[in-house]
C-alpha positions, 0 to 999 in steps of 0.5 A: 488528464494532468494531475498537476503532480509535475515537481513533487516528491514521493516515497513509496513504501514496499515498492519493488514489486506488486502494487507499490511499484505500480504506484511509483511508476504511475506517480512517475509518468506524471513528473513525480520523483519517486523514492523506492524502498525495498528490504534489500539493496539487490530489489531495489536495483532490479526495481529501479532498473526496471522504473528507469526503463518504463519511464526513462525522464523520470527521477527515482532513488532508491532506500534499501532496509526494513522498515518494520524496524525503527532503525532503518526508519530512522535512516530513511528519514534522515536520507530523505527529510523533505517528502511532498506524498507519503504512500504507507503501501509496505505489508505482508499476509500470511494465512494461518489458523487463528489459535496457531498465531503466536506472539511472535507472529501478532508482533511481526505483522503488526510492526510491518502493516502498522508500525512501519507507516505510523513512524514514517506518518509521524515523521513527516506529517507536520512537516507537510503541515508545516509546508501547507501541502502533502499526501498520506496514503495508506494502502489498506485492503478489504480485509479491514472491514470484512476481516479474513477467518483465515488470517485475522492478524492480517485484517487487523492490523489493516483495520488499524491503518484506518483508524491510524489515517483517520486520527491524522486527517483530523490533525489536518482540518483547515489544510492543504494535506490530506490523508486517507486509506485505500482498501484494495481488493484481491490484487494479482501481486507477487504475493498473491501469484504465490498464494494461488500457486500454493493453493493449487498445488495443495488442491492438485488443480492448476493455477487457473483453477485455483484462482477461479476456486477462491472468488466462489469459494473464499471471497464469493462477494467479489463483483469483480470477479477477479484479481485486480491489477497492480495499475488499477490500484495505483491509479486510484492512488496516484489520484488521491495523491493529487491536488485534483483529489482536494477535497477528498480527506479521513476518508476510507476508499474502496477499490474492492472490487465490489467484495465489502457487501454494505452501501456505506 
């Protein structure tokens, strides 16, 4: 299927590895140029190697900062001014006990999962309303709405990226721009490959065991029943971003592998 993407441009936040580098290699099969941001220059490289050699025609630039900081922010926007899809996929998860989760540690997570799309969403929205076309996408999770005990920090700032797309979807009524949130499940990521690593060694089982453990124990709604993959979610995504999906907007999509237990 063409998804008539061919001559767009996009930026992908976090996307040197797990499912923003899915994302930018698949909006780059179907003839977007694609900016990769990661926060050092040496990710950066590597993933640009690596997206030049899997999609050799394609056009990639890179961005290397932090973007929970509004310095780099900043910088980002004055490098790159004109941007067609704006995937807000950069984020972090950290498990920690809820009384144990300092200021400090609220604050970070809120900087890096909300702040650091709201600042690149702010910047380039009305010039795609302007322009009378573009893409927001905000990569969300399940957590948004089935908040994890375990990281509740984590879950809400995700719950805020929906309110965040939806109030913006509202500023596009009567457009060509869309914006919309995905909720991913569990997705077999470098993060998460960590996180079951860590669970294992913690458990004195092996890895396999340990990711088996989390579906019946910790997330035993899960239909899917397993990690899903970074190229199952950027497929979605890279859907969303595309003219085809028109009449899709302020909406809040599951790609959850079924964990969220409601019809609605």
């Amino acid at each position: 299927m063409d998804l008539k993407l061919k001559g767009r441009r996009a930026l992908v936040t976090g996307s040197t590895a797990g499912i923003g580098f899915a994302i930018a290699r698949t909006l780059a099969a179907e003839g977007v140029s694609v900016v990769v941001t990661g926060r050092t220059q040496a990710r950066v490289d590597k993933a640009l190697a690596e997206l030049r050699a899997a999609v050799p025609d394609a056009r990639f630039e890179g961005f290397a900062g932090d973007l929970a900081e509004p310095g780099p922010a900043d910088d980002l926007t004055q490098e790159f001014p004109d941007i067609d899809i704006l995937v807000n996929n950069l984020g972090m998860f950290e498990p920690r006990a809820f009384a144990g989760i300092s200021d400090p540690q609220w604050q970070k997570m809120i900087e890096t999962n909300f702040f650091s799309g709201l600042r690149l969403s702010r910047f380039y929205l009305p010039r795609m309303l302007e322009r009378n076309w573009g893409r927001v996408l905000f990569i969300s999770s399940e957590s948004a709405l089935d908040v994890p005990a375990e990281m509740i920090h984590y879950g809400v700032t995700k719950t805020m990226q929906l309110a965040l797309a939806r109030g913006m979807a509202k500023l596009c009524a009567g457009t060509a721009v869309t914006v919309n949130a995905l909720m991913p499940g569990p997705t077999r990521s470098e993060g998460i490959i960590q996180f079951v690593a860590d669970i294992a060694r913690e458990r004195g089982v092996d890895a396999a065991t340990a990711e088996r453990e989390f579906f019946t124990d910790t997330r035993p709604n899960s239909l899917l029943g397993r990690f899903a993959s970074t190229e199952e979610i950027a497929a979605f995504c890279v859907y969303l971003a595309s003219p085809l999906a028109a009449a899709t907007n302020g909406a809040t999509l599951r790609c959850d592998g079924g964990i969220i237990n409601s019809i609605v």
